[in-house]
C-alpha positions as CSV (number, residue, x, y, z in Angstrom):
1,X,110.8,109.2,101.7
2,X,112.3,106.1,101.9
3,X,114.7,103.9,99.0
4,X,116.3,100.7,99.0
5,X,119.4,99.4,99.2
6,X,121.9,97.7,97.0
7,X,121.2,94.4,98.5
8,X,117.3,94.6,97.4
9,X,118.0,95.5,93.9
10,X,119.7,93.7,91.2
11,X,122.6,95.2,89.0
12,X,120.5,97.0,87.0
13,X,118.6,99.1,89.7
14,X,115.3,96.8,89.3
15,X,113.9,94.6,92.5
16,X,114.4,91.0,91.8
17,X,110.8,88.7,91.8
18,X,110.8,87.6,95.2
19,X,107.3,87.9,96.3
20,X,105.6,88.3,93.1
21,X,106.0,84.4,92.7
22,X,103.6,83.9,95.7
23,X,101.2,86.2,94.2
24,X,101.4,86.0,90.6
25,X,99.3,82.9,90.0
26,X,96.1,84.2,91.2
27,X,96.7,88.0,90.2
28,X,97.8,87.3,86.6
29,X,94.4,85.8,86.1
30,X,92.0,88.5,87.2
31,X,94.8,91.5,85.2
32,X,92.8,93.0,81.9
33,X,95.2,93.8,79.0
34,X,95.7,97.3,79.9
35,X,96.9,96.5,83.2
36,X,100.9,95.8,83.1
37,X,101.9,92.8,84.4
38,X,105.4,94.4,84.8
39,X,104.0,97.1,87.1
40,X,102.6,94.8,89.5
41,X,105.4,92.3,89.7
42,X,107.7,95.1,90.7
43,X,105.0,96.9,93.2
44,X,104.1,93.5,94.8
45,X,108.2,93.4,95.3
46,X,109.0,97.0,96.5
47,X,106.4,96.8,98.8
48,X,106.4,93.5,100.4
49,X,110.3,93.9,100.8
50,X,109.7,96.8,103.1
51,X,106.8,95.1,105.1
52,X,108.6,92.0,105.8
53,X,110.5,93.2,108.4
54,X,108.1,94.0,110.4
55,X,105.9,91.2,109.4
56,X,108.6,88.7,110.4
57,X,109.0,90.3,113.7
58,X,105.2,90.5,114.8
59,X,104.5,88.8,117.9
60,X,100.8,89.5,118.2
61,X,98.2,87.0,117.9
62,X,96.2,88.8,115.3
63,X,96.3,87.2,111.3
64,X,98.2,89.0,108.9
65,X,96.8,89.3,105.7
66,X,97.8,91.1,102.2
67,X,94.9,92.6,100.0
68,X,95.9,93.0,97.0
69,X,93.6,94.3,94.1
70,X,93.2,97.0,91.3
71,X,91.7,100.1,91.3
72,X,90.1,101.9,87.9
73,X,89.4,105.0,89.0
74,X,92.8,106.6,90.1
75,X,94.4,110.3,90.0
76,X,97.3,109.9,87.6
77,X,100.4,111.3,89.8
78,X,101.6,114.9,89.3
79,X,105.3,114.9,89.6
80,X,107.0,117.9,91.4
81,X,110.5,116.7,90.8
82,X,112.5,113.4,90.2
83,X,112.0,111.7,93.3
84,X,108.4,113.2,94.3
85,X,105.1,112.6,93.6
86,X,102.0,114.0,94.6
87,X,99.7,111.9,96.9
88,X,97.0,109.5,94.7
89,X,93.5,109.7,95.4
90,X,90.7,107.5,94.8
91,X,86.7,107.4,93.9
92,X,85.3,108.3,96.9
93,X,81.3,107.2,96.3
94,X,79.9,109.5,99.5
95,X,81.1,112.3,97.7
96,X,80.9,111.5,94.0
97,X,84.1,112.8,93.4
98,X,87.7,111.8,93.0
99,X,89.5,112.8,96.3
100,X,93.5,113.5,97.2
101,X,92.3,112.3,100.7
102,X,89.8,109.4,100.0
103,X,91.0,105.2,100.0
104,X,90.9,103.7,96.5
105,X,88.1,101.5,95.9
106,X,89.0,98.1,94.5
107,X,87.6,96.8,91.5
108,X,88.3,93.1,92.5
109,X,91.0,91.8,95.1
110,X,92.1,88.6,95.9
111,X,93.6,88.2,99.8
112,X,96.7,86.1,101.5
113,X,97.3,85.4,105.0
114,X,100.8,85.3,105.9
115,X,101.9,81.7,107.4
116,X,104.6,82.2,110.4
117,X,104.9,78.2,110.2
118,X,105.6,77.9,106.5
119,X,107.6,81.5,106.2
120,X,104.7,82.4,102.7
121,X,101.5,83.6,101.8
122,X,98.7,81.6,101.6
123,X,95.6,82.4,100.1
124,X,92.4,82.8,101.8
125,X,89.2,83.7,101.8
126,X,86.5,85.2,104.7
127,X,88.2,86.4,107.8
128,X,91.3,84.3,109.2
129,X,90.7,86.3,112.6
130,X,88.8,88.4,114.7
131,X,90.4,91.1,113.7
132,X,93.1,90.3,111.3
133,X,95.9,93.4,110.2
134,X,95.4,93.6,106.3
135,X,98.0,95.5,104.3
136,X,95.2,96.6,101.9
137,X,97.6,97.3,98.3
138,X,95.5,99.4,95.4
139,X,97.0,99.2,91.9
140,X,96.2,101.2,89.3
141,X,94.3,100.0,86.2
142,X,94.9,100.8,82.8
143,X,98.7,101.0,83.5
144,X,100.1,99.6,80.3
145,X,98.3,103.0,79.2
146,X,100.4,104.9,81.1
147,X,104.6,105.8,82.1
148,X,104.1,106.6,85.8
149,X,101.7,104.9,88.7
150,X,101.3,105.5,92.3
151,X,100.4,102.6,94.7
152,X,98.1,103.6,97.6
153,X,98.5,100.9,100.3
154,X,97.2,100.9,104.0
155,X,97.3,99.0,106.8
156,X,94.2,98.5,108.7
157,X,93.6,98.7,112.0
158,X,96.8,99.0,112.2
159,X,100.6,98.1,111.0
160,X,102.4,94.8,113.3
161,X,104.4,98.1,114.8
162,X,101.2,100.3,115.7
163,X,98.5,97.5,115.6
164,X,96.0,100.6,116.9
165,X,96.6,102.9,114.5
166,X,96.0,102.5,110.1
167,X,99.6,103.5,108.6
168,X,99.1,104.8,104.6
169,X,102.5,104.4,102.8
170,X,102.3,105.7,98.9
171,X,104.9,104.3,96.4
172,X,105.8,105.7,92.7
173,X,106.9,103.8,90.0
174,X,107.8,105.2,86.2
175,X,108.2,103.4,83.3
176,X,111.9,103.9,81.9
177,X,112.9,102.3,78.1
178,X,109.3,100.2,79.0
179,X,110.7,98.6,82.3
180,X,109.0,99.8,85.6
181,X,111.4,101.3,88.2
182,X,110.5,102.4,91.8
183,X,110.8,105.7,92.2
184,X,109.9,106.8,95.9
185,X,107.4,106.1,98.8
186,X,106.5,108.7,101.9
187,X,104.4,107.8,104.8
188,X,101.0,109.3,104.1
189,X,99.1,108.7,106.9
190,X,96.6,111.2,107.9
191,X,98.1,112.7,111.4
192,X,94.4,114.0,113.7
């Protein structure tokens, strides 16, 4: 499991906006009223701060993009203790089932391609590249419902620091005195 640092949180323990600006525009939009905006501000954050470094330091010629997008039908997490949660699943059609093991299908997403020249996100649609590395983010829906969440997000075909191989990184949040605090992330990825 991983945690940030002083230096990414404010005084408070809660990630400053620092990404969600770049987002927020587009997302806000297409959020119902039972999805909490406050819940994706922080996710977009937690998670972006992480990726960055290794975005930043990508020298391949391949786009980078961010997929970003809700899903509806979601496993709430189980929690086994205060900093663990149990992996979230997602409707898996080919089985008709919910699955621990199956991606989350998105109700809607909207994607950005990261600019090297202008340091941001820009948004795009169809296929910036051949065969672009998307960081593919699932939120749940029906948050504002709800006092925990678990963020499935995986990059495909691969991460900027294994570009051949899809790295799944899982993230839970809680809702504490109704404010949205990370809680944890682990490395998920399915070893063969």
């Amino acid at each position: 499991m991983t945690s940030h640092t002083a230096s990414k949180l404010n005084g408070s323990g809660e990630m400053t906006a620092r990404y969600w600006r770049c987002f927020s525009d587009r997302l806000l939009t297409k959020l119902d009223p039972d999805d909490d905006s406050g819940l994706w501000a922080i996710a977009i954050d937690v998670i972006l701060t992480e990726s960055m470094a290794m975005i930043t330091e990508y020298r391949g010629k391949e786009a980078i993009v961010a997929e970003i997008g809700r899903c509806s039908h979601w496993i709430r997490p189980h929690w086994k203790r205060r900093d663990g949660i149990r992996h979230t699943g997602g409707y898996n059609k080919s089985v008709d089932a919910y699955s621990f093991r199956s991606t989350p299908e998105f109700d809607w997403s909207l994607r950005w391609m990261y600019s090297v020249a202008r340091g941001n996100w820009v948004p795009v649609s169809g296929q910036p590249s051949r065969r672009p590395l998307t960081h593919r983010i699932a939120i749940p829906g029906r948050t504002a419902r709800h006092s925990q969440a678990t963020i499935h997000t995986v990059w495909i075909p691969g991460s900027p620091i294994d570009v051949e191989h899809k790295q799944t990184i899982v993230y839970g949040f809680e809702r504490v005195d109704n404010t949205w605090r990370y809680s944890a992330s682990w490395d998920a990825t399915h070893k063969s």
